[in-house]
MARPA-774755 format. One record per residue: residue in three letters; x, y, z of N, C-alpha, C, O in turn. Coordinates in steps of 0.001 Angstrom, whole numbers, plus 500000, padded with zeros to 6 digits. Layout:
# MARPA-774755
AlaXYZXYZXYZXYZ
...
//
This chain:
# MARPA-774755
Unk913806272677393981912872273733394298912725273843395804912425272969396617
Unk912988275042395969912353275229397782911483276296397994911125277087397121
Unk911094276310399360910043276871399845910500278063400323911509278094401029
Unk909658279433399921909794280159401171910331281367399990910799282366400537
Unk910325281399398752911102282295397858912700282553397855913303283559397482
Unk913324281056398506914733281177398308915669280561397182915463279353397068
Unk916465280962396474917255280446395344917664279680395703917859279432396893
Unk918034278801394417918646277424394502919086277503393405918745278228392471
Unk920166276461393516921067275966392660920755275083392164921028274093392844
Unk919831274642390395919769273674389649920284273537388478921052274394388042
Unk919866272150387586920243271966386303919241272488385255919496272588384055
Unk918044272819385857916744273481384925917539274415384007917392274159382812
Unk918486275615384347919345276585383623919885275829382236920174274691382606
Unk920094275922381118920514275220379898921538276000379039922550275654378428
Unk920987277023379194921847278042378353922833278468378720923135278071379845
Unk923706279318378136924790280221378779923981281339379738922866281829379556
Unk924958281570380841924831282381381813924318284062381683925021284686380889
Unk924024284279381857923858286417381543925187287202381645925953286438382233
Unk925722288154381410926696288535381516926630289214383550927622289223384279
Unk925329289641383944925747289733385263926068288440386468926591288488387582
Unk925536287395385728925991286151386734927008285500386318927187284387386813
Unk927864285950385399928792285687385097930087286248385810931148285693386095
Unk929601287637386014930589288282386821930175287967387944931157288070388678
Unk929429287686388455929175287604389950929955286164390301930403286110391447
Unk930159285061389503929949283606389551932096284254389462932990283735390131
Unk932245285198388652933932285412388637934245285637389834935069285080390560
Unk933226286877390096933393287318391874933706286426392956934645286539393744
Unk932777285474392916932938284322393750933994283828393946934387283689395104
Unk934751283423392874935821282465392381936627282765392923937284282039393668
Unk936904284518392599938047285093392954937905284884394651938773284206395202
Unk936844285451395437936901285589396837937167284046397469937712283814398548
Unk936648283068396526937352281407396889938591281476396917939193281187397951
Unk939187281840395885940932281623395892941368282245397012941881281582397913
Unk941190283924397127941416284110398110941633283690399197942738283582399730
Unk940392283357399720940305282457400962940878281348401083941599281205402070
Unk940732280210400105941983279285399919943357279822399958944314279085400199
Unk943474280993399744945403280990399756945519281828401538946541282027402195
Unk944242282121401854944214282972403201944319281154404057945065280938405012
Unk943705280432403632943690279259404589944911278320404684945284277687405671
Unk945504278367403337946163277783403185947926278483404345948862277765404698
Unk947772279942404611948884280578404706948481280416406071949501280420406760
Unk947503280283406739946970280372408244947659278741408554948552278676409399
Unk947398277996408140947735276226408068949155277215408709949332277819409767
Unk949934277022407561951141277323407595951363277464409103951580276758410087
Unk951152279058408683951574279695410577951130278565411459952041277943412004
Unk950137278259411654949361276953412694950324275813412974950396275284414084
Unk951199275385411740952874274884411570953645275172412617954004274414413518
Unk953890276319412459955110277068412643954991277285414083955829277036414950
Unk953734277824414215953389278076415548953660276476416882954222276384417973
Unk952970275585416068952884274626416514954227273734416816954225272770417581
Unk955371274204416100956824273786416223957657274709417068958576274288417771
Unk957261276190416969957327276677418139956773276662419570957368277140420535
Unk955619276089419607955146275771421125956237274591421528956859274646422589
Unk956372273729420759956917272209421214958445272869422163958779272779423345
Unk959127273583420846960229273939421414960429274871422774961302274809423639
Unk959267275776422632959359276709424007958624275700425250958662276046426430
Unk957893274284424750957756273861425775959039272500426442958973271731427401
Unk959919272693425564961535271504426029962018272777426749962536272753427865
Unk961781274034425929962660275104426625962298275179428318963036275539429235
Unk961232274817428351960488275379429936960732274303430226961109274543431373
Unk960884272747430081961019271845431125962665272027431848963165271752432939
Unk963199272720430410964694272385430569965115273651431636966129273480432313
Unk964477274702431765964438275673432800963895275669433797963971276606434592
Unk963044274344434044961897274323435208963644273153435819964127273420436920
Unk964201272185435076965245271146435977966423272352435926967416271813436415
Unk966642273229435693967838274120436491967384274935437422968125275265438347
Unk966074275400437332965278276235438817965577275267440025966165275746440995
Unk965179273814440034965612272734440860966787272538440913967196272070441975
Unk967562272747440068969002272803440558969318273787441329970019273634442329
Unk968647275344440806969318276339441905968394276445443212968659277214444136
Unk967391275677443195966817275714444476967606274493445349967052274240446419
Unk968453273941445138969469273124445964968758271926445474969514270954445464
Unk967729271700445121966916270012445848968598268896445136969546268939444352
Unk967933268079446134969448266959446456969192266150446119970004265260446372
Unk967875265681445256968104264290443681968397265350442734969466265199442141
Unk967736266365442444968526267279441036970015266676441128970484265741440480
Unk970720267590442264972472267621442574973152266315442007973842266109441009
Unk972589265338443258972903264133443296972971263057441794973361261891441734
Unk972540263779440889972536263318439551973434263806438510973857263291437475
Unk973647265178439180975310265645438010976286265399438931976488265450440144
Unk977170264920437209978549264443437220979033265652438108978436266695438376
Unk980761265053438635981443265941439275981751266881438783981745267831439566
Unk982099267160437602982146268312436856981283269387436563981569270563436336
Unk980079268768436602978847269710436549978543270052437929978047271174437825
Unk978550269712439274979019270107440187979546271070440610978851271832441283
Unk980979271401440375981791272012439685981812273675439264982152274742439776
Unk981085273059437699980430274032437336979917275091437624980274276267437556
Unk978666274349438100977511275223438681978010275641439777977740276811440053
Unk978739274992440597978898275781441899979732277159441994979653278073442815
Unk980779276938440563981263278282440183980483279781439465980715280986439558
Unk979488278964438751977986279770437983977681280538439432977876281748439554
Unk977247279810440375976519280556441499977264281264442190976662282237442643
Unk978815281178442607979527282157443217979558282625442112978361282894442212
Unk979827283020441034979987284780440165978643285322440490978486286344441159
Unk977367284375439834976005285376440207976093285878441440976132287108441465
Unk976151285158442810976512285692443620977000287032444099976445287895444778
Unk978110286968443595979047288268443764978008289102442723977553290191443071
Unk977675288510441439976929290080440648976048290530441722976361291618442204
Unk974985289933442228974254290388443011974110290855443955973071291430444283
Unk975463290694444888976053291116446432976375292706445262975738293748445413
Unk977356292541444285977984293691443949976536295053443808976582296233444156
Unk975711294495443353974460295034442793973499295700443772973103296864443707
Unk973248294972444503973019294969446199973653296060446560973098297141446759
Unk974978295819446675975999297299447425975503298778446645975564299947447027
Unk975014298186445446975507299578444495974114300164444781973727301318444595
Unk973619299374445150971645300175445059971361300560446385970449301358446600
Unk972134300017447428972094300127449094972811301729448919972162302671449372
Unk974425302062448121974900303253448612973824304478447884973455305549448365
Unk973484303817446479972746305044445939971466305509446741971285306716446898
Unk970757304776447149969185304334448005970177305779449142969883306974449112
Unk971062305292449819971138306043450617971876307797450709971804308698451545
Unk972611307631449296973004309091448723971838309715448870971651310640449661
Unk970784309113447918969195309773447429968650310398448905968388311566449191
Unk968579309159449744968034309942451253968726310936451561968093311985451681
Unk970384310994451822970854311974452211970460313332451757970015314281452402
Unk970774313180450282970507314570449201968493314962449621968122316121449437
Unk967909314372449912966563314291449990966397315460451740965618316331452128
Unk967260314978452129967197315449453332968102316746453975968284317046455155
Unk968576317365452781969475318394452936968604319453452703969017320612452746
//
């Protein structure tokens, strides 16, 4: 029993239910399951999500030690094999050239545009 004219939930009840708290007590049930299969599918994602952070965060360390590689620093270097050496030093002359090439191509257009701008 409580105070204040609020319902409660006892064993005083003996009989079978009324047919409207019956449906209401179905109502319930149903909006429980619900929510159990809504919680249960949120878990999930919370999973998934959570196996995806891990990986996008190896991904970012593993992109934060090649930023240090292309920023030159000389313990990065000094730690790959000669081949990786090598490598990379061939990686950076092609980017290179893409970007010199890229460079040229936006320097002649930049300056077509002025010309034509100025006719």
């Amino acid at each position: 029993p409580s105070s204040g004219g609020e319902a409660t939930v006892g064993s005083s009840h003996s009989g079978p239910l009324p047919p409207s708290e019956t449906n209401a007590c179905g109502q319930l049930l149903l909006l429980l399951s619900g929510a159990e299969a809504a919680r249960a599918a949120l878990v999930e994602q919370l999973t998934e999500l959570q196996g995806s952070h891990e990986a996008l965060h190896q991904e970012m360390e593993a992109l934060g030690s090649q930023l240090q590689l292309l920023r030159g620093n000389p313990q990065a270097l000094a730690a790959l094999a000669m081949s990786d050496l090598q490598s990379l030093e061939a990686e950076l002359e092609h980017t290179c050239r893409c970007v010199r090439a890229t460079l040229l191509q936006r320097s002649t257009d930049e300056a077509a545009l002025r010309a034509s701008h100025e006719k």
